[in-house]
N, C-alpha and C positions, 0 to 999 in steps of 0.2 A: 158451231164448228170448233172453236178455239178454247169455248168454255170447256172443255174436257179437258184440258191441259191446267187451270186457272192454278193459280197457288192457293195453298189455303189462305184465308183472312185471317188477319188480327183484328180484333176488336177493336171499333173505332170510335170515341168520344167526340162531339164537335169539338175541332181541334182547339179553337181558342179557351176552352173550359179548365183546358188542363194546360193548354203553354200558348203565351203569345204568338200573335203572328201577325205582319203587316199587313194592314186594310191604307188604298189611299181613300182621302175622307172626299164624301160627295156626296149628294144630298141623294134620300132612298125613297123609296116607292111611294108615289104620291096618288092618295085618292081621297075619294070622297068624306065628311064624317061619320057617316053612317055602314052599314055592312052591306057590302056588296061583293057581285061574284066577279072575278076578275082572272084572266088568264095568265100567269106571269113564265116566262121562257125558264126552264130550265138550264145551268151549265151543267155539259158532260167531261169527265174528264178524257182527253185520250194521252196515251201516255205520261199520267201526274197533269198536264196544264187542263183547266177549265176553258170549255171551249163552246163556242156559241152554237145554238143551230135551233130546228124547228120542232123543240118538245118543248110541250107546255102543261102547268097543269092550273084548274079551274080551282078556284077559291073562295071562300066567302072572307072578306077581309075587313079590317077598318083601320083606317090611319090617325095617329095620334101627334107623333112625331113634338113629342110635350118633355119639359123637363119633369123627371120621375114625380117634383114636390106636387106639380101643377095638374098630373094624372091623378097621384093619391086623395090630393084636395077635392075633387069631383064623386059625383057619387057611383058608386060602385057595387057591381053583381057579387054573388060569392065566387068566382072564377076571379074577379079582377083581386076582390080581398085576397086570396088567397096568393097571388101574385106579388101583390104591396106587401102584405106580411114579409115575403119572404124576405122581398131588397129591401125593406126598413132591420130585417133581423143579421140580414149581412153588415149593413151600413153598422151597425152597433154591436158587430160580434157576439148577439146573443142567442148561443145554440139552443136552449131551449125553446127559445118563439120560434126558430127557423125548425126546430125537430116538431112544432106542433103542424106545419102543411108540407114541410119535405120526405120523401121517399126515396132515398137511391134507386137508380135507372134500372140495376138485375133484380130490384124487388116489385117492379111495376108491371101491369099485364104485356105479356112480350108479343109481339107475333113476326120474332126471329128465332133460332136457334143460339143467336148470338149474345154472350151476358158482358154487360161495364162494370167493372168495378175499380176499386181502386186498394192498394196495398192496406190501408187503413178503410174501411167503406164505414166507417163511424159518421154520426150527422157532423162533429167536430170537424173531423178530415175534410167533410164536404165544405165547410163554410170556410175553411181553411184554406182551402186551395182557390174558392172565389174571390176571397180580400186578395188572396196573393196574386190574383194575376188580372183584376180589374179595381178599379175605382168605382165604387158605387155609390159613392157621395155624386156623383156628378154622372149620375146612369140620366139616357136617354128613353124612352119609353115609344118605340117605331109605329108599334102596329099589333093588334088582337088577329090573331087568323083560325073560325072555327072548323076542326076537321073531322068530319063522324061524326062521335060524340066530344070529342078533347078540346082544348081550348090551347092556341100557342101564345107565348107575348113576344115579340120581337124587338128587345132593346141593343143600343148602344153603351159603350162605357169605353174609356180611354184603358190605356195599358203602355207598357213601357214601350212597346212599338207603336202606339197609336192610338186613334180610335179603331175598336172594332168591336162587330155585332154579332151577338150571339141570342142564345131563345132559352125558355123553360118553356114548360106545357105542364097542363092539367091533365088529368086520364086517372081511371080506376087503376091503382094498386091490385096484388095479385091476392086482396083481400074481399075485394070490391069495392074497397072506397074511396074517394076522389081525394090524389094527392097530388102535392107538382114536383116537377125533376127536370131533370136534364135532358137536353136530344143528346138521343144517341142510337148507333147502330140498332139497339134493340128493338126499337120500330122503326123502322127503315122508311117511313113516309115524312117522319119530321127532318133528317138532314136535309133530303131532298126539296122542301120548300125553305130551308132553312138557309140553305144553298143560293137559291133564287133571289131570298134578300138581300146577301152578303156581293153576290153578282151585281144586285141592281143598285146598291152603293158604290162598287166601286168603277161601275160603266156603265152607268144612270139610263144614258140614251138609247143603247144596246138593248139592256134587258129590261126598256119600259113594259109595264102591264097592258093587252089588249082586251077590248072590251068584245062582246057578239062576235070572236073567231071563229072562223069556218074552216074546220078540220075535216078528214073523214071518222076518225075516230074519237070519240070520247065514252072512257070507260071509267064507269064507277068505282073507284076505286073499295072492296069491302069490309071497309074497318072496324067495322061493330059486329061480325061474322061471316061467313059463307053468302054472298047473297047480301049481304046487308052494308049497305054504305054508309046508315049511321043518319044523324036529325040533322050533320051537315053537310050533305056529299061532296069528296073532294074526285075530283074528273082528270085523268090522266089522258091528254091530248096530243092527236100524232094524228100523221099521213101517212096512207100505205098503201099497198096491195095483197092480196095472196092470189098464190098463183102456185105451178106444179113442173117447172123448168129443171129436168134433168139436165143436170151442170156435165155430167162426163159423156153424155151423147153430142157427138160433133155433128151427126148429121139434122139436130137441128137447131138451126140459127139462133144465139143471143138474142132476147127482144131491147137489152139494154148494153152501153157503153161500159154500166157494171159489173153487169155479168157474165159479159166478154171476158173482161178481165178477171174477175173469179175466178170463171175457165181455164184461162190463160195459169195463174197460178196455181190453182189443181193439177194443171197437164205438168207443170213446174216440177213441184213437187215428185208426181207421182212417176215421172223420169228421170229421177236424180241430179238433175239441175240444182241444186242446194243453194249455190249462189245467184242464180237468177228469180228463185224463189224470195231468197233473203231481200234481193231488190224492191221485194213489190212491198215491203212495210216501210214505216215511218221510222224514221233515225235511232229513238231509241226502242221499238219494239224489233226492228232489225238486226241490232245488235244483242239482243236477248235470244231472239230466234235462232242468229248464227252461234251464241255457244251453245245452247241446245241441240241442235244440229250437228254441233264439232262433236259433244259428249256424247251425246246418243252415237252418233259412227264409232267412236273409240270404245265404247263400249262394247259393239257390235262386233269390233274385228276382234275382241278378248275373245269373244265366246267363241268367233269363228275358229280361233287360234285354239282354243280347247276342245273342241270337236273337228280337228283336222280331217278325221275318216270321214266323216257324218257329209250332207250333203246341204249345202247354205243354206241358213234359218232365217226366214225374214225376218225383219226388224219390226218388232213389234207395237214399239214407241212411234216411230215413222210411219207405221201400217196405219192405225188408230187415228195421225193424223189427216192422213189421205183417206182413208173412209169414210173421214167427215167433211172434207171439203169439197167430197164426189159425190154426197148426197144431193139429193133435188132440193134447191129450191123453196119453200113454201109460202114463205112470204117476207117483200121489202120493206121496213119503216124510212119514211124519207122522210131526215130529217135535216134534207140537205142544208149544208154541207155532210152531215154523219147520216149515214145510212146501218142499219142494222138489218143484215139478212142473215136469215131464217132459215136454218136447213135440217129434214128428215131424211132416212132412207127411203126408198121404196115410192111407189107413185099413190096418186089419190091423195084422199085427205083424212086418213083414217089414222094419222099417225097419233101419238099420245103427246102430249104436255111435254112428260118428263124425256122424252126420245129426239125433243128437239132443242139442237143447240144453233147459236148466235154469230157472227163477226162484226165488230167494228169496222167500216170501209170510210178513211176520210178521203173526200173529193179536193184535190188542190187543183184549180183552175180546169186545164183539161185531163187530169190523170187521175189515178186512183191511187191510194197506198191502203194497208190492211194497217190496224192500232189495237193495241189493249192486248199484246200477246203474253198469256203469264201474268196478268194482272186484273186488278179486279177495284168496281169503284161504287160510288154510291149507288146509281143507276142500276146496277149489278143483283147489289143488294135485295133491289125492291122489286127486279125483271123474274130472278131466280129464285122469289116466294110466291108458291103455290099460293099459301093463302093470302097473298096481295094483289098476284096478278094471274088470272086465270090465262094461258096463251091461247085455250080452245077461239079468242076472242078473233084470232090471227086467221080461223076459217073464213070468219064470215066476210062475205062479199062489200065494197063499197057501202057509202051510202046514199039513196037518191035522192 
């Protein structure tokens, strides 16, 4: 629904890469020594804050949680080499060892639209900007996590705000050969678990790892191509429905408390209630809406005001959004507290991928509010690639 409005994105580095930012320190994902698959909860953001709820994704992991000297001293695969390499070439500022396994992020195989770079994208600039905003003399070494084909490492390292965690990965260059880099937007699957560690640092208890989760959904995510999830599949897990609930037919009944409320703010809107509409979101997507809202009308009465003869033109900004919140239905993700519904025109299930858009609905206690108006977050990133996530998946029925 709301995604049609989204602002463009800027390009997004994990932020601590390039500027500090407070972590409180707490001890992180704890498992076994060996690799195993583990479900760790996803944060989503709804308006800027990280927030908890029931998306998870499946991973093969292994926990190290070792001082960098006491990983490096162990023996080691070429993934792990190539890793050591790098934080032994930061620790000594030497850009040549670090330029023999580093790749900048927009040189690596993408599968976004979206390219990182940096003003200077030199190997120099890059090791430059890792002394300057970590200590790697005293890096932590978290955790190995295989995804597809790539390899992540998930370390700690203090900063002038603290400790805080951050990752490099392995993955084929846009040459095809195995290089490591940074997370960043341009594959959109490594913020997102990169995410979930940084979470389960700083709310340990919250976003512990579950073992045999009983979702309805688990999809492969296909990161080695169409179809192909790669030698380690990572599983993007959720509870849902689909279903075919014409939102702007009153005569038949809400099957949920949700949808009610959808309802309720479609009829809103598409009455010119502005401010009752504005009511139904969260504090700061409410106050985004409502200058939206103010501008578009001012805007509106210009044009009226220029074609006084002519006979009132709909708003076409206002139309676009009410079309889409009067679409059907297709399907719930509950991930209560955040639910993401799913809505097409038209009935059946014949809709396309690209014809279907989203809203954020957060549940506080017994009410609903609408989030994420005019903006756009990690989650976003990884929902809105075709080649990451197929929504055909959004057809198919439960599972039994």
């Amino acid at each position: 629904m709301l995604s049609v409005l989204l602002k463009l994105k800027m390009a997004r580095l994990s932020a601590g890469f390039v500027a500090g930012c407070l972590l409180v320190v707490a001890p992180g994902i704890v498992l076994g020594q060996e690799f195993g698959g583990i479900s760790v909860p996803i944060p989503v953001e709804l308006d800027g804050q990280p927030t908890h709820c029931r998306l998870y994704l499946k991973l093969e992991t292994k926990s190290y949680n070792l001082p960098f000297e006491k990983f490096a001293a162990g023996p080691m695969d070429s993934a792990q080499t190539m890793f050591a390499t790098a934080v032994d070439a930061i620790r000594k500022d030497d850009a040549a060892k670090f330029a023999s396994v580093w790749t900048s992020p927009d040189q690596m195989k993408r599968l976004s639209q979206v390219t990182v770079t940096l003003a200077d994208n030199s190997t120099d600039s890059w090791i430059k900007v890792a002394r300057s905003n970590f200590d790697f003399d005293k890096l932590t070494v978290v955790a190995e996590v295989l995804v597809g084909s790539e390899t992540m490492f998930i370390w700690d390292a203090p900063t002038r705000a603290g400790i805080q965690r951050n990752a490099f990965y392995i993955g084929l260059d846009q040459k095809n050969q195995l290089r490591l880099s940074a997370v960043s937007s341009n594959s959109p699957v490594e913020p997102l678990i990169l995410n979930a560690f940084v979470a389960a640092r700083t709310d340990p208890a919250v976003y512990k790892p579950i073992s045999n989760i009983n979702v309805d959904y688990q999809y492969p995510i296909p990161l080695a191509g169409p179809g192909d999830a790669g030698a380690h599949p990572a599983f993007f897990e959720f509870d849902g429905a689909p279903m075919d609930f014409p939102i702007g037919d009153e005569k038949i009944k809400a099957p949920t408390p949700l949808l009610e409320f959808l309802r309720n703010a479609a009829f809103a809107i598409r009455s010119g209630k502005d401010k009752s509409f504005a009511s139904d979101f969260t504090p700061r997507s409410r106050e985004t809406i409502g200058q939206w809202l103010a501008a578009t009308e001012k805007r509106e009465q210009a044009k009226q005001r220029s074609r006084a003869s002519a006979s009132p033109a709909s708003n076409y900004e206002t139309a676009g959004l009410i079309s889409a919140m009067m679409a059907n239905v297709k399907f719930v993700l509950n991930a209560d507290p955040i639910f993401l519904v799913f809505q097409a025109r038209g009935s059946g299930d014949k809709w396309m991928p690209q014809a279907l858009s989203y809203s954020y609905v957060l549940r506080e206690g017994g009410t609903y509010k609408i989030a994420n108006f005019s903006s756009m977050n990690t989650l976003d990133d990884f929902l809105q690639n075709p080649a990451l996530f197929d929504k055909n998946i959004l057809k198919q029925a439960l599972k039994k």
